[in-house]
Backbone as CSV, one residue per row, in Angstrom:
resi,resn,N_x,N_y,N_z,CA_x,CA_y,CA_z,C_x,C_y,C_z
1,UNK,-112.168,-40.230,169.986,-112.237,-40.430,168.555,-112.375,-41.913,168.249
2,UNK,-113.139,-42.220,167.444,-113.580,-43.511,167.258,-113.848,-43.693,165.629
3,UNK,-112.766,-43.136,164.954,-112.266,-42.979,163.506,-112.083,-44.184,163.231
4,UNK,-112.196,-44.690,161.592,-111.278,-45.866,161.316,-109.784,-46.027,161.199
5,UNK,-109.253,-45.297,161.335,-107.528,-44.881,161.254,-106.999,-45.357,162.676
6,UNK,-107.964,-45.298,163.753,-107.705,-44.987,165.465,-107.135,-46.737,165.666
7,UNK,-107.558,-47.408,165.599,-106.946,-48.925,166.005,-105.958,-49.525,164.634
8,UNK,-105.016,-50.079,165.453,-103.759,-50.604,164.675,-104.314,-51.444,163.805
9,UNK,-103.900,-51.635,162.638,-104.433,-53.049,161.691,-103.806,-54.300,162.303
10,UNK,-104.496,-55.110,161.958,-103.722,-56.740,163.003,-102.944,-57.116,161.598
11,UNK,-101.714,-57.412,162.192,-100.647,-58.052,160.933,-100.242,-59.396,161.221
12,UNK,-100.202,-60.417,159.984,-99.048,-61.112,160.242,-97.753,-61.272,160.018
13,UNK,-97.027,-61.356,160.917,-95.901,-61.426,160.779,-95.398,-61.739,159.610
14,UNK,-95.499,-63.387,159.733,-94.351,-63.920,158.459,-94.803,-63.350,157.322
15,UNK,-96.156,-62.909,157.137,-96.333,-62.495,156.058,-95.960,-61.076,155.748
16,UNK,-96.047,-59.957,156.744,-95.395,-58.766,156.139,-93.779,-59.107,156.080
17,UNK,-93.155,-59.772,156.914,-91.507,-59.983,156.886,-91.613,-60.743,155.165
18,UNK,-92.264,-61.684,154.481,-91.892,-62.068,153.292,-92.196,-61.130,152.071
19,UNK,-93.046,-60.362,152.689,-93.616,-58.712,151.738,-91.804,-58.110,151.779
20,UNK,-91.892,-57.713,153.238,-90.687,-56.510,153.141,-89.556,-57.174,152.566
21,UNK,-89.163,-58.121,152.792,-88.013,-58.879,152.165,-88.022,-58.657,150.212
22,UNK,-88.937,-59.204,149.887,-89.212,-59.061,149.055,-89.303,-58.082,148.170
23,UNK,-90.117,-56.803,148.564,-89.946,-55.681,148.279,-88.462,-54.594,148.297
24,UNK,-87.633,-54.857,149.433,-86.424,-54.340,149.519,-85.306,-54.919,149.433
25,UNK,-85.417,-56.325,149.429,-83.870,-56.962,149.457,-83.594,-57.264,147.859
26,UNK,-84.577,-57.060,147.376,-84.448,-57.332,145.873,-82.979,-58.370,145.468
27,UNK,-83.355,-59.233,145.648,-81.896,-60.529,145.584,-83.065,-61.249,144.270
28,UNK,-81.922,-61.302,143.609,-82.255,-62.309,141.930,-80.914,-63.403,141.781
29,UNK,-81.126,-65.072,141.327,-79.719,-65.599,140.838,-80.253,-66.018,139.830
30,UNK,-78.398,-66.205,139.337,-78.251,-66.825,138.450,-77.767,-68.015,138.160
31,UNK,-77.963,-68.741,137.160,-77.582,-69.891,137.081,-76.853,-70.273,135.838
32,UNK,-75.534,-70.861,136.278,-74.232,-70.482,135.308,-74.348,-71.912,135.072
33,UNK,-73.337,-72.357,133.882,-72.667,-73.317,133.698,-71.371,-73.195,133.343
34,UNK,-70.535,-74.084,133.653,-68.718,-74.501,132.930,-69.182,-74.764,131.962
35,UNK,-68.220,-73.692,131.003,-68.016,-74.287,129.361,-66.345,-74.976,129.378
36,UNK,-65.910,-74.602,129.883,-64.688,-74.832,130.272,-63.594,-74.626,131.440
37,UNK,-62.334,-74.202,131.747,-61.790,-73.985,132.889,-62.144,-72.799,133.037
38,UNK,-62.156,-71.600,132.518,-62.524,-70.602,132.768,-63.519,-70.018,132.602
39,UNK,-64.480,-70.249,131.577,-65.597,-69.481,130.770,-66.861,-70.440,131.314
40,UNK,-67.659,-69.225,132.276,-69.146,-69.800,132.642,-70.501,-68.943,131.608
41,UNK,-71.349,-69.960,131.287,-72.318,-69.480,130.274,-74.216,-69.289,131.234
42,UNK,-74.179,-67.553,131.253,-75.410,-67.609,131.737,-76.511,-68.458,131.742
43,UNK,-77.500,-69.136,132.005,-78.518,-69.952,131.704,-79.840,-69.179,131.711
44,UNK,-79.548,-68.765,133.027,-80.938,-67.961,133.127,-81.118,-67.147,134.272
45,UNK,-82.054,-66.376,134.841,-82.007,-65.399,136.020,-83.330,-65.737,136.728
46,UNK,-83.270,-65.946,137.780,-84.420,-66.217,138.371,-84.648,-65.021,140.316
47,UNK,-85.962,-65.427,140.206,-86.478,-64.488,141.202,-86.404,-65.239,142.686
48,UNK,-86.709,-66.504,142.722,-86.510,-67.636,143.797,-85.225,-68.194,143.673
49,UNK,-84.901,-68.485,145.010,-83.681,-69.716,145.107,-84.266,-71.119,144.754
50,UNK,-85.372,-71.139,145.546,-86.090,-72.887,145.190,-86.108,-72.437,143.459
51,UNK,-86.759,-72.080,142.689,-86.975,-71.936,141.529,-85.689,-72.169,140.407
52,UNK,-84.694,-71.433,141.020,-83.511,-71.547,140.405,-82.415,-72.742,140.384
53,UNK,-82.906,-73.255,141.985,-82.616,-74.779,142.086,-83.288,-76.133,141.188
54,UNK,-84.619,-75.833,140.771,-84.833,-76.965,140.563,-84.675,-76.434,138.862
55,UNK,-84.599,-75.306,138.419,-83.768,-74.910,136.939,-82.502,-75.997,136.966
56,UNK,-81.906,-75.995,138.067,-80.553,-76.551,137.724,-80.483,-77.642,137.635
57,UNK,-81.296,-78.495,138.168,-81.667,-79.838,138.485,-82.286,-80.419,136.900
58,UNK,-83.028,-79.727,136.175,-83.299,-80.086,135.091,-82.459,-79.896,133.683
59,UNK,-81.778,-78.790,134.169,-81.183,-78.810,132.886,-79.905,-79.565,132.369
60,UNK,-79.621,-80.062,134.022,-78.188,-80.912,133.890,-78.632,-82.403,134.054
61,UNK,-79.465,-82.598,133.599,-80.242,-83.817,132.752,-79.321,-84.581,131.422
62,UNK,-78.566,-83.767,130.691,-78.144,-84.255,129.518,-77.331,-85.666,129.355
63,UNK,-76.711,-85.958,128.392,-76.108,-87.522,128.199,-74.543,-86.582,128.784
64,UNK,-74.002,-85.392,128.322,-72.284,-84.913,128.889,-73.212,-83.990,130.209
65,UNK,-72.911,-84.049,131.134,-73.080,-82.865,132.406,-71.868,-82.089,132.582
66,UNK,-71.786,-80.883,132.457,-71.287,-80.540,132.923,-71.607,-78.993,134.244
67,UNK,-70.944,-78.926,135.133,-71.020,-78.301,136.794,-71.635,-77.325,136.153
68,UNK,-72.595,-76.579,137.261,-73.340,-75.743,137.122,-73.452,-75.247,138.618
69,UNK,-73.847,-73.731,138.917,-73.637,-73.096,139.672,-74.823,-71.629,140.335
70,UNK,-75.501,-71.820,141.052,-76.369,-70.692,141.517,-75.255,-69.749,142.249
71,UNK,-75.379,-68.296,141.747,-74.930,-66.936,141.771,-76.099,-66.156,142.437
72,UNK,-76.118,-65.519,143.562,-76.876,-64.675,143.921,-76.552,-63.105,143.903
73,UNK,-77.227,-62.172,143.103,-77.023,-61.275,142.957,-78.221,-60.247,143.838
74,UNK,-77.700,-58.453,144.289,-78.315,-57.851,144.142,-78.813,-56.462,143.802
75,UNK,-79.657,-56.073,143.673,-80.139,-54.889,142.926,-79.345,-53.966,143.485
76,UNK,-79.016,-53.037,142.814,-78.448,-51.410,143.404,-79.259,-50.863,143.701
77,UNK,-78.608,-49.909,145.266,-79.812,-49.015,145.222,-78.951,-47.311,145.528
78,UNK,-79.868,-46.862,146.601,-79.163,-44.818,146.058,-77.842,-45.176,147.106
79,UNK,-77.682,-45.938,148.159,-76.708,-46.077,149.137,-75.289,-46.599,148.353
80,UNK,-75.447,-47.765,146.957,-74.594,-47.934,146.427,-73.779,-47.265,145.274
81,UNK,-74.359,-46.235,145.021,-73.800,-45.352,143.925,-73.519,-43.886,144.852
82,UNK,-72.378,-43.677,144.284,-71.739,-42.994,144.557,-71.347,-41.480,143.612
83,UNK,-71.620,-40.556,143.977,-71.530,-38.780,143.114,-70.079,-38.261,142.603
84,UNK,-69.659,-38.582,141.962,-68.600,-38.279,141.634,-68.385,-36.521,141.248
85,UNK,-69.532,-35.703,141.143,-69.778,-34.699,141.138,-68.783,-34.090,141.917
């Protein structure tokens, strides 16, 4: 048989590993700030770590700074919920 299906497709690596990552690890942060000792104020949610880093880098630009913080979160999926049924 000499089908097109019959030979493996040639892959690259890093590039399907940054596909699958991507596609399944579904990881998003966030980027907090201190309003005070206790109370942190969302800023924003981002899809990259570099991206979310240099968010932080700009916004704590101001004349008062105050600490700011990348949070990495991730998506739920069917393994984390649980049937209470």
């Amino acid at each position: 048989m000499n089908g097109k299906g019959d030979k493996p497709r040639p892959v690259n690596k890093k590039k399907y590993n940054r596909n699958y990552e991507s596609i399944f690890n579904m990881k998003f942060y966030e980027v907090k700030q201190q309003l005070n000792n206790l109370q942190w104020l969302s800023c924003g949610f981002f899809k990259d770590k570099a991206l979310a880093k240099r968010y932080e880098k700009s916004f704590n630009t101001k004349v008062v700074v105050y600490p700011t913080k990348i949070i990495e979160h991730e998506f739920l999926t069917e393994e984390h919920i649980v049937d209470n049924e």
